[in-house]
DRENMARPA-945840 format. One record per residue (C-alpha): z, y, x. Coordinates in nm, 3 decimals. Layout:
<recs>
<rec zz="Z" yy="Y" xx="X"/>
...
</recs>
This chain:
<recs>
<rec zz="-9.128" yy="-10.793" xx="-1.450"/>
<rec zz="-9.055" yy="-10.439" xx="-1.425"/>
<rec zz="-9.233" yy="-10.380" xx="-1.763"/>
<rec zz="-9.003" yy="-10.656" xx="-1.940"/>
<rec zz="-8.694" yy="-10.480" xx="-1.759"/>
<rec zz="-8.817" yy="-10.137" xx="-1.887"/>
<rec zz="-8.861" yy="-10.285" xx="-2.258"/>
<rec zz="-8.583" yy="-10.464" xx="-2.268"/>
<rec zz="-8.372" yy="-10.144" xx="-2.135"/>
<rec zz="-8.558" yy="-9.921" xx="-2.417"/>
<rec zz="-8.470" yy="-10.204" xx="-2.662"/>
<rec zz="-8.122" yy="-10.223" xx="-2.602"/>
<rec zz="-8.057" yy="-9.815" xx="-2.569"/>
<rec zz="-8.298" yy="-9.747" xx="-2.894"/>
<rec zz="-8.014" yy="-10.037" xx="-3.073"/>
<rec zz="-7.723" yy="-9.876" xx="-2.908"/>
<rec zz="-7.858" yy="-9.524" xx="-3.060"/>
<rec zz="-7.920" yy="-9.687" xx="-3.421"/>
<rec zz="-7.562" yy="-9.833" xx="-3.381"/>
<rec zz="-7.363" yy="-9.481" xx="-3.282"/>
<rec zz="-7.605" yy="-9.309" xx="-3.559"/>
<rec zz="-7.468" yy="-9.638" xx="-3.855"/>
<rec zz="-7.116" yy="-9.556" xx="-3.673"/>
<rec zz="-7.141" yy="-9.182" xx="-3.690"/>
<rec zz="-7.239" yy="-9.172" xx="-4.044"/>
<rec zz="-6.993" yy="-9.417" xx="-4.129"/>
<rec zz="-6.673" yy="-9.227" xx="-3.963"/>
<rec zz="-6.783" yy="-8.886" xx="-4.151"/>
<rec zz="-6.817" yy="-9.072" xx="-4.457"/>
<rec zz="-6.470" yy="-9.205" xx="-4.418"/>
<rec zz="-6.382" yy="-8.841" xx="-4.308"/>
<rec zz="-6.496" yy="-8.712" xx="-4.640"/>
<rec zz="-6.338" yy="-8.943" xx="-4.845"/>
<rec zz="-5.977" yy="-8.900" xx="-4.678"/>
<rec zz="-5.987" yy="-8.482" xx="-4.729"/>
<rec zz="-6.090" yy="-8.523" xx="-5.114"/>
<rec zz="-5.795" yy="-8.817" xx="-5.093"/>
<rec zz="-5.547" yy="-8.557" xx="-4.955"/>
<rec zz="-5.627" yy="-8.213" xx="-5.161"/>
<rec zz="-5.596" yy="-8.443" xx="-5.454"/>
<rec zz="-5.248" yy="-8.558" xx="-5.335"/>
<rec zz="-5.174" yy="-8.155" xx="-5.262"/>
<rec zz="-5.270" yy="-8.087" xx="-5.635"/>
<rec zz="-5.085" yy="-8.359" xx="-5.760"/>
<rec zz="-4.768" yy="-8.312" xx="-5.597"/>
<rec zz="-4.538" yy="-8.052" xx="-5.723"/>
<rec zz="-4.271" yy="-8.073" xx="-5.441"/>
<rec zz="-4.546" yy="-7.956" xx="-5.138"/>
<rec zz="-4.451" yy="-7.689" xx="-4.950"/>
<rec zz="-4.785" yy="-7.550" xx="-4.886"/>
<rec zz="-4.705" yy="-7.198" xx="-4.703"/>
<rec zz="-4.735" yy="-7.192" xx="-4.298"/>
<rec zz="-4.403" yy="-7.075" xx="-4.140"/>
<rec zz="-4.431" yy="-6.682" xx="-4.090"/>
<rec zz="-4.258" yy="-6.403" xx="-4.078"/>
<rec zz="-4.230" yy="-6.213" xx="-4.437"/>
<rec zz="-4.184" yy="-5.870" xx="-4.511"/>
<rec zz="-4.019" yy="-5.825" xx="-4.879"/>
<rec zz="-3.830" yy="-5.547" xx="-5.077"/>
<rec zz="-3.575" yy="-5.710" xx="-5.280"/>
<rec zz="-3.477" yy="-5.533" xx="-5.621"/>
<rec zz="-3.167" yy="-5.288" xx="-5.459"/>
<rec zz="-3.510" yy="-5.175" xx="-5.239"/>
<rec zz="-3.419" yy="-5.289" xx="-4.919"/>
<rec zz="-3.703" yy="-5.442" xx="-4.679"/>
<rec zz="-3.598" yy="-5.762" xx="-4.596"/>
<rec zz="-3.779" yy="-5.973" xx="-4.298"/>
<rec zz="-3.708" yy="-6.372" xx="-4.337"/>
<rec zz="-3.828" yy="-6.582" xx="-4.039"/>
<rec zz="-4.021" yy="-6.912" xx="-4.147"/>
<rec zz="-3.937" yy="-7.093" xx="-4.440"/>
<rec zz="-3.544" yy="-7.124" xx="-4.453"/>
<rec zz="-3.400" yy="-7.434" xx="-4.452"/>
<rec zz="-3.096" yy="-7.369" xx="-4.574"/>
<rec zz="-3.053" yy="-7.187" xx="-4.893"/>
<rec zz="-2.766" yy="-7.061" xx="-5.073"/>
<rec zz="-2.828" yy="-6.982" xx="-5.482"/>
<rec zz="-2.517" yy="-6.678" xx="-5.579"/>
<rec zz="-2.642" yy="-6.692" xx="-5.926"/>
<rec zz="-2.736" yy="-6.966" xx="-6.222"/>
<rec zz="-3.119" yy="-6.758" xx="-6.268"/>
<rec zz="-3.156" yy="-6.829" xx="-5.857"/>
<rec zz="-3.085" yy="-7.158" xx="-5.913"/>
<rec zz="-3.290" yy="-7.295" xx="-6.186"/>
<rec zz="-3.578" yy="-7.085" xx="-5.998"/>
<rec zz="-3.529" yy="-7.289" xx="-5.718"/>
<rec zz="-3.517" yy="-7.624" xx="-5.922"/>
<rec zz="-3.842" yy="-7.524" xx="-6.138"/>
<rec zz="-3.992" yy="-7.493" xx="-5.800"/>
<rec zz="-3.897" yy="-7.795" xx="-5.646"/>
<rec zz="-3.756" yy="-7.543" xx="-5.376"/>
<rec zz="-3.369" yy="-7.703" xx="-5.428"/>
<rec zz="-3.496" yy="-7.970" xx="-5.122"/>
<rec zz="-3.351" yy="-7.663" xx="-4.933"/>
<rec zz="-3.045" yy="-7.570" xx="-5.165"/>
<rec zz="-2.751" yy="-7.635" xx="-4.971"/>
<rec zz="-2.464" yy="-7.449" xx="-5.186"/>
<rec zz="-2.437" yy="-7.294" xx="-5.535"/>
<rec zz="-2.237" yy="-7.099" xx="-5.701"/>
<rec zz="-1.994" yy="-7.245" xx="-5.989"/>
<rec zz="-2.176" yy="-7.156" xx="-6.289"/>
<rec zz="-2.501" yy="-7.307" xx="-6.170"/>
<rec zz="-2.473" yy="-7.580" xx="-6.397"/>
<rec zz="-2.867" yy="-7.655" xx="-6.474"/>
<rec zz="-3.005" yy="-7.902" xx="-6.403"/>
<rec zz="-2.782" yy="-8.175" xx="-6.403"/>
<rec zz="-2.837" yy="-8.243" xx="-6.053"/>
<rec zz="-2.690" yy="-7.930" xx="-5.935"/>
<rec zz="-2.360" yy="-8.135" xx="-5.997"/>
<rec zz="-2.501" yy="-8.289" xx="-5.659"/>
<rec zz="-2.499" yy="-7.941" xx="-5.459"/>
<rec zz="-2.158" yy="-7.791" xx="-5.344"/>
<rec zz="-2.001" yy="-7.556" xx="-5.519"/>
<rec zz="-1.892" yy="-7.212" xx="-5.285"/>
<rec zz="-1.656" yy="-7.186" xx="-5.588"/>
<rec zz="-1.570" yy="-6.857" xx="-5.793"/>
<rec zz="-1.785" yy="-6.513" xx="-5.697"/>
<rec zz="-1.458" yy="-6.282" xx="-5.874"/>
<rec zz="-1.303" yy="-6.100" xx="-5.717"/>
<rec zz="-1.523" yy="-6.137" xx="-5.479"/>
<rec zz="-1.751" yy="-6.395" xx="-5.292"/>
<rec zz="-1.585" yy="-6.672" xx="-5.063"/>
<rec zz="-1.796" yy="-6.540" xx="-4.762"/>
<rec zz="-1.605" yy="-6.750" xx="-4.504"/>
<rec zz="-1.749" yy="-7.054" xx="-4.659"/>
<rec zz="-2.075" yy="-6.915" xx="-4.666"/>
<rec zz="-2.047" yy="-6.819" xx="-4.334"/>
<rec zz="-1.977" yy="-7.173" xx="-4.263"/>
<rec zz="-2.264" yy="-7.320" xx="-4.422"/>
<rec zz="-2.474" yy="-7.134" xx="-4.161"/>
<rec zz="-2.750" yy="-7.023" xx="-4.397"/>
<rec zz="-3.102" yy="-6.934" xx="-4.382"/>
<rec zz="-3.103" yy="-6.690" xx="-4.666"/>
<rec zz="-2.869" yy="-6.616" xx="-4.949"/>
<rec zz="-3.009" yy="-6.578" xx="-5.343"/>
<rec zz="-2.805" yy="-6.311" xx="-5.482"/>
<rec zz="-2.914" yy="-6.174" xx="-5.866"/>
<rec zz="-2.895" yy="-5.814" xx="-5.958"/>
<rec zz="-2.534" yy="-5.895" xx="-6.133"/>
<rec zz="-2.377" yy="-6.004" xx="-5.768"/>
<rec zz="-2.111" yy="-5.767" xx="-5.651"/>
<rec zz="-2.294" yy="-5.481" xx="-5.412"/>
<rec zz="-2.008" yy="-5.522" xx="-5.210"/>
<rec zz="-2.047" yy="-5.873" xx="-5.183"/>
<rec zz="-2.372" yy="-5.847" xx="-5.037"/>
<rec zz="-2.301" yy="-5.557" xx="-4.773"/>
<rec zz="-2.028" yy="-5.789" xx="-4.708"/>
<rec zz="-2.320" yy="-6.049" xx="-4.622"/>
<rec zz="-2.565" yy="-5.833" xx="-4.421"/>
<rec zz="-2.214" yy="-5.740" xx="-4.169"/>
<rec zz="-2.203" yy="-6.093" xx="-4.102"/>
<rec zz="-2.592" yy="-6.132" xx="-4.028"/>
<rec zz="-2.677" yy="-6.340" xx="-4.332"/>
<rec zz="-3.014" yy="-6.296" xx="-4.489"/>
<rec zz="-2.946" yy="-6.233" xx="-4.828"/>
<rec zz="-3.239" yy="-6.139" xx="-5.069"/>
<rec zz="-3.112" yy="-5.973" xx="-5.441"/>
<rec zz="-3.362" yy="-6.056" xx="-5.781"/>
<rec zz="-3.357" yy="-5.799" xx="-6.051"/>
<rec zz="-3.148" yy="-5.704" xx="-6.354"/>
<rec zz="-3.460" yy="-5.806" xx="-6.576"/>
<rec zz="-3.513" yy="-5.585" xx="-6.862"/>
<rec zz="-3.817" yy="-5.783" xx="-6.967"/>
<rec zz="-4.040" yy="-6.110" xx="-6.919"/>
<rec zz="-4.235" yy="-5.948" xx="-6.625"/>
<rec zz="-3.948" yy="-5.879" xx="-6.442"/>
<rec zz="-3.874" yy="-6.296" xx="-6.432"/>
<rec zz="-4.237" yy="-6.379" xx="-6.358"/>
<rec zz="-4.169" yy="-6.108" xx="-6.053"/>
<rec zz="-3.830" yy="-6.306" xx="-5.967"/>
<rec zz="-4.002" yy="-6.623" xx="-5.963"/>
<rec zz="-4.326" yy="-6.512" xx="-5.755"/>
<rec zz="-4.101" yy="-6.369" xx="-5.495"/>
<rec zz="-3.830" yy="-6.630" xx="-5.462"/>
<rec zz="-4.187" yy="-6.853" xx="-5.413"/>
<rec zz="-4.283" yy="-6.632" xx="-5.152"/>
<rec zz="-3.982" yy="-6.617" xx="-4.977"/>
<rec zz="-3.901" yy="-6.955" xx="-4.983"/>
<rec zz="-4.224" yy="-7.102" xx="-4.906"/>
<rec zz="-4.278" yy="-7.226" xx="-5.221"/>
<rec zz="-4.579" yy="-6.962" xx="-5.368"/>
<rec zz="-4.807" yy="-7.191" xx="-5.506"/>
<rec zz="-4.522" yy="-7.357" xx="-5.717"/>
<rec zz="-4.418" yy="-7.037" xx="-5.837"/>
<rec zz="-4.755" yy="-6.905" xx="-5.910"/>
<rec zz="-4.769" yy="-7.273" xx="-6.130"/>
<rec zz="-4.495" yy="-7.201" xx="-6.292"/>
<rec zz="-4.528" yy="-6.860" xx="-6.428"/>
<rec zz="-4.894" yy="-6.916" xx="-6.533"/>
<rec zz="-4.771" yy="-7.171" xx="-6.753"/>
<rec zz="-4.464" yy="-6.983" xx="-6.902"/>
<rec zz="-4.718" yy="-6.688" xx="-7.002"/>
<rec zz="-4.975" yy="-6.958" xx="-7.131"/>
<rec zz="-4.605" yy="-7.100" xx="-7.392"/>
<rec zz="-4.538" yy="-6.732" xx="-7.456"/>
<rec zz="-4.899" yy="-6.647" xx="-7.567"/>
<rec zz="-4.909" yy="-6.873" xx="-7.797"/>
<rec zz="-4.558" yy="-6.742" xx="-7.963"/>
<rec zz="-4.765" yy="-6.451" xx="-7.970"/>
<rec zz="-5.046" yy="-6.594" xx="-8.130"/>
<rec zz="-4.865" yy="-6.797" xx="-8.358"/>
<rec zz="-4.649" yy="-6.438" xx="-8.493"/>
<rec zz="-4.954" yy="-6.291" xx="-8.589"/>
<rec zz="-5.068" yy="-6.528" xx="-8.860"/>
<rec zz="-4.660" yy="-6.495" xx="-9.005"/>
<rec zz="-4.683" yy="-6.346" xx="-9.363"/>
<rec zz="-4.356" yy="-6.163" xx="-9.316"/>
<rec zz="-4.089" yy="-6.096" xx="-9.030"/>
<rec zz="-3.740" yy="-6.233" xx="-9.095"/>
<rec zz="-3.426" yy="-6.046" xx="-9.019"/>
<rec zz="-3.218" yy="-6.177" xx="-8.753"/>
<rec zz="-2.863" yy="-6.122" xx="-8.657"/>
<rec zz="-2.744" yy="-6.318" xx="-8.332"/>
<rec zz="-2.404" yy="-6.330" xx="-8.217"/>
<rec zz="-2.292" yy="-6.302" xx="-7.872"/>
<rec zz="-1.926" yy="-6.323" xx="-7.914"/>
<rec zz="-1.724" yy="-6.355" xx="-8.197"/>
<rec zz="-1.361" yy="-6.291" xx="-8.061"/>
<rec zz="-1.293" yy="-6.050" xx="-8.308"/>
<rec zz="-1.511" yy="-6.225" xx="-8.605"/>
<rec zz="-1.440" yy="-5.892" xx="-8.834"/>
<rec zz="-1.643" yy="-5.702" xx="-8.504"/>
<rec zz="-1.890" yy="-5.943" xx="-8.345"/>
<rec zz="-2.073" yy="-5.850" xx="-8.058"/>
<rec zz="-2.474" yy="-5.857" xx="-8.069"/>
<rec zz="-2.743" yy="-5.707" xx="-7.898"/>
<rec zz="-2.883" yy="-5.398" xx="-7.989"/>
<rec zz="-3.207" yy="-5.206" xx="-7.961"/>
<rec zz="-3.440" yy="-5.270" xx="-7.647"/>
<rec zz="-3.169" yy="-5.522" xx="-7.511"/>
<rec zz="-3.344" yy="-5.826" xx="-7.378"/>
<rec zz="-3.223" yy="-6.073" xx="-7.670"/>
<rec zz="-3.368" yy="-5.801" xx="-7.896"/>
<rec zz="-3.734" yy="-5.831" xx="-7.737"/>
<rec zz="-3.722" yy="-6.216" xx="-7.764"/>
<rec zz="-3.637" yy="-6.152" xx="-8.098"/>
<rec zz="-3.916" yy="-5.990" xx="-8.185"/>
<rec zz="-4.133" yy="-6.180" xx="-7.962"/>
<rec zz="-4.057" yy="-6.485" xx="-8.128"/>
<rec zz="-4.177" yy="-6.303" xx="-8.459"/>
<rec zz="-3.838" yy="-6.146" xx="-8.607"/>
<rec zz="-3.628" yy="-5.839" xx="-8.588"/>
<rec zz="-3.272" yy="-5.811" xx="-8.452"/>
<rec zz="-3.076" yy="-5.615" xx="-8.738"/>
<rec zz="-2.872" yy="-5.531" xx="-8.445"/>
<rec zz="-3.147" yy="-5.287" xx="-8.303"/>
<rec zz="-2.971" yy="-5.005" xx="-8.563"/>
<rec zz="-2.806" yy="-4.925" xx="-8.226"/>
<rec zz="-2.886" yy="-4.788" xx="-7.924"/>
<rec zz="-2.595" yy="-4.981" xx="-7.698"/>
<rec zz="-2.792" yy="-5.298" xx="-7.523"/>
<rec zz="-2.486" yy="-5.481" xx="-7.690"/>
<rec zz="-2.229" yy="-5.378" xx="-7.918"/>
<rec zz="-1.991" yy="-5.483" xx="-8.194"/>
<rec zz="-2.106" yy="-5.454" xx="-8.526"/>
<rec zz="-1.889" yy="-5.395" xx="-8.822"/>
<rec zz="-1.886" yy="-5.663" xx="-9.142"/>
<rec zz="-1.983" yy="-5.350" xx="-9.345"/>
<rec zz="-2.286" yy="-5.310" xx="-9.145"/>
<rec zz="-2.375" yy="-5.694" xx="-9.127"/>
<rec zz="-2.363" yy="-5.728" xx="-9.502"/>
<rec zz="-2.570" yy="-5.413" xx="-9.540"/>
<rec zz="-2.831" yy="-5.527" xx="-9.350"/>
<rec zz="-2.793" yy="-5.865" xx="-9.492"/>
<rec zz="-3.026" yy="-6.083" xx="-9.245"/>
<rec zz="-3.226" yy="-6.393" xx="-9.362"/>
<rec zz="-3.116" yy="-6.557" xx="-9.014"/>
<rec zz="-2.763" yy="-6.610" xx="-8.812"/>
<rec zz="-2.828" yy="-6.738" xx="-8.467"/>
<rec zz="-2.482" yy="-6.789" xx="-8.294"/>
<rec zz="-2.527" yy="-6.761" xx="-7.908"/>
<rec zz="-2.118" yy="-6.768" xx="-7.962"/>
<rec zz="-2.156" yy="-7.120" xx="-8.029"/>
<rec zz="-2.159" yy="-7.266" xx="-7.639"/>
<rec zz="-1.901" yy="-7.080" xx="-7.511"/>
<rec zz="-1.754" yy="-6.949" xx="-7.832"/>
<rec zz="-1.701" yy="-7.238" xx="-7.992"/>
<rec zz="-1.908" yy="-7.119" xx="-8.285"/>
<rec zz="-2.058" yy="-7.302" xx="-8.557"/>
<rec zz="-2.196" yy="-7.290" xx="-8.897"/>
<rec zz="-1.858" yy="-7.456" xx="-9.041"/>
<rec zz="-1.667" yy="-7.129" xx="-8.890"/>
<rec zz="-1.886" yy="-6.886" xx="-8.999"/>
<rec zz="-1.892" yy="-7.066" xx="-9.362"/>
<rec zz="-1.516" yy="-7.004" xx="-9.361"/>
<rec zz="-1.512" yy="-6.657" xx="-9.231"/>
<rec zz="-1.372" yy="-6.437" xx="-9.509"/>
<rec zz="-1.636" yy="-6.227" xx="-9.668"/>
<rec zz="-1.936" yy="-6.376" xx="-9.529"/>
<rec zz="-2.035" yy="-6.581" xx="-9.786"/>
<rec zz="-2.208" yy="-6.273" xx="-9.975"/>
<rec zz="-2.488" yy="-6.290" xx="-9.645"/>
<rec zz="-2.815" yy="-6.409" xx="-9.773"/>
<rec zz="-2.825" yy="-6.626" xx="-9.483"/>
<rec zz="-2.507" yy="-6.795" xx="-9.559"/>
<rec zz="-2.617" yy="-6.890" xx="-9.907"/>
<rec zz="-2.904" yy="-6.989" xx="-9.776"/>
<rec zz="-2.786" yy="-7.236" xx="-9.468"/>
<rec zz="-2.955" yy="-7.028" xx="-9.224"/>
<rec zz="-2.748" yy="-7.090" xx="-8.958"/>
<rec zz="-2.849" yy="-7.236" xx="-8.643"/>
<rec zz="-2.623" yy="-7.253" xx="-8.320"/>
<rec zz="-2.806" yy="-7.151" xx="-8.021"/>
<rec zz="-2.735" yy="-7.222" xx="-7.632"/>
<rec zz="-2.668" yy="-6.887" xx="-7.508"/>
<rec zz="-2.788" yy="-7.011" xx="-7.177"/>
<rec zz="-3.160" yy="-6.956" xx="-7.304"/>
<rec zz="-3.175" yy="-6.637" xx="-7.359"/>
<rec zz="-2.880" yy="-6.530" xx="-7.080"/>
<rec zz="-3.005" yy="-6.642" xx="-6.736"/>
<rec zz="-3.323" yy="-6.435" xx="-6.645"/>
<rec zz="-3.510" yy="-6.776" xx="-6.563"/>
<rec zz="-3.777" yy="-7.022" xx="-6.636"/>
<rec zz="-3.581" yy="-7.160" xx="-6.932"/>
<rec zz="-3.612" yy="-6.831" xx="-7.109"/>
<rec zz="-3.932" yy="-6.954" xx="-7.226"/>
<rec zz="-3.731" yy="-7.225" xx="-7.355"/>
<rec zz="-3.500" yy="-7.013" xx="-7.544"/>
<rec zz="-3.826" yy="-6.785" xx="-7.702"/>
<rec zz="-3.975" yy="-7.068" xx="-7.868"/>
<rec zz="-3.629" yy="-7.215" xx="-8.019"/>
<rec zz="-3.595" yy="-6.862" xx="-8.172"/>
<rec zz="-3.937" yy="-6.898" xx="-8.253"/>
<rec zz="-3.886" yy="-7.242" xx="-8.412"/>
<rec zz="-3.605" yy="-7.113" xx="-8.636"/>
<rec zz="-3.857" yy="-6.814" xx="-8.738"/>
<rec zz="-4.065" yy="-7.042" xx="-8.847"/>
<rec zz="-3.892" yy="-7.264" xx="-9.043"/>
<rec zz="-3.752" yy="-6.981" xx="-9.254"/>
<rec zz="-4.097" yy="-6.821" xx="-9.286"/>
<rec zz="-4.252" yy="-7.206" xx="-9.401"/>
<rec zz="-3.951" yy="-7.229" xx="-9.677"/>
<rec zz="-4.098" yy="-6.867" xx="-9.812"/>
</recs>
């Protein structure tokens, strides 16, 4: 009897061990199949904040060390660049007020406006709006933003970019600081993967077009444009052209109509079209024009200014437009 107890004990425990080793394998099976599940929903999904709340230690572009506590919450964009960063990003979850020329995307008509930044910014509403950090660009008022730091706001200033690094840089540290990094890091691999293959695409041109783009006509007999080593003048030439405004030194300057028809570009681009109110029908009537090889040839494209303006991830946007209209005269050759 004790024999059939001792067998039927070693039955029951060997079962019981064959059981836990079925149930075992079966929970780390379901184990593995629910991490693959979730790092494929973290590739998938652009809007993940994937950075652990830390303290972080940045120099903004004035060179000040800035320390922001955890990801902020509460975000306030002082520029239009800021703001379509924060958008590209999928950062805006946190964007709580912009300021009124943030106008891209559409759904910034959905944040509140902090109004005008001239004469200066509206810091009791800021104030207000208790904020975790504040976006200013290199353009914001220096006064605006000591005004800021008095008050104990975190405020955190891009640069004045002079070039395409200098947005990739804008972008990988408004990522950082917002928590965001892997989004930004996204981002501006793909805007150098667009603008390499501008580059690419240039080399095989058989010739380089002359370009003259407008920034303002006010004065139509003295247009302004952008001259050499301004940042419209490397997209230019980027995009496989060359600005006939580089003759001068000034980043941007007004150019004579003795100068325009002497250099007597193959392309008008009118960033005065947006806000200008620009088009090919006003140049066509402008008196003395019509002896530009580009105006007997309907080269004449209106441009949004915005493009090529805002030091953000639409300036990729604006490269390949220019790069477009290169190309089309260049195919017509």
């Amino acid at each position: 009897m004790k024999g059939f107890f001792f067998m039927l004990f070693a039955s029951t425990v060997t079962r019981s061990n064959i059981y836990s080793n079925i149930v075992s394998k079966m929970l780390v099976l379901i184990l593995i199949v629910a991490t693959l599940c979730g790092c494929q929903n973290m590739e998938n999904s652009p809007y993940l904040n994937t950075s652990a709340p830390e303290d972080i230690n940045i120099t903004d572009s004035l060179g000040r060390e800035i320390t922001i506590t955890s990801s902020p919450e509460k975000i306030v964009s002082l520029a239009a660049s800021n703001t379509e960063i924060l958008f590209a990003i999928n950062a805006d979850v946190n964007l709580v007020a912009r300021d009124e020329y943030s106008n891209y995307p559409p759904e910034t008509a959905d944040i509140p406006s902090i109004g005008s930044l001239y004469p200066q910014v509206n810091t009791e509403v800021i104030v207000n709006l208790e904020p975790d950090l504040v976006l200013a660009a290199g353009i914001t008022n220096s006064e605006d933003i000591t005004a800021l730091d008095k008050l104990g706001i975190t405020v955190f200033t891009t640069s004045i970019a002079s070039d395409l690094d200098d947005i990739y840089g804008d972008i990988k540290n408004v990522g950082t600081i917002t928590g965001y990094s892997d989004n930004a890091n996204a981002l501006v691999k793909d805007m150098q993967t667009r603008v390499q293959d501008i580059k690419d695409n240039v080399i095989k041109q058989s010739t380089i077009p002359s370009v003259y783009y407008e920034i303002d006509a006010s004065e139509p007999s003295k247009p302004w444009t952008p001259g050499d080593g301004s940042f419209i003048d490397i997209l230019i030439t980027t995009a496989g052209g060359t600005n006939i405004g580089a003759i001068s030194d000034e980043p941007y300057w007004q150019i004579s109509l003795e100068q325009l028809i002497y250099e007597d570009p193959d392309i008008i681009v009118l960033g005065s079209s947006k806000y200008g109110g620009q088009t090919k029908s006003t140049v066509l009537n402008r008196p003395g024009w019509e002896t530009l090889k580009a105006v007997k040839t309907g080269q004449i494209y209106e441009f949004d200014d915005d493009l090529v303006s805002r030091p953000g991830p639409r300036i990729v946007d604006g490269l390949e437009t220019l790069a477009n209209i290169i190309t089309t005269i260049e195919s017509k050759k």
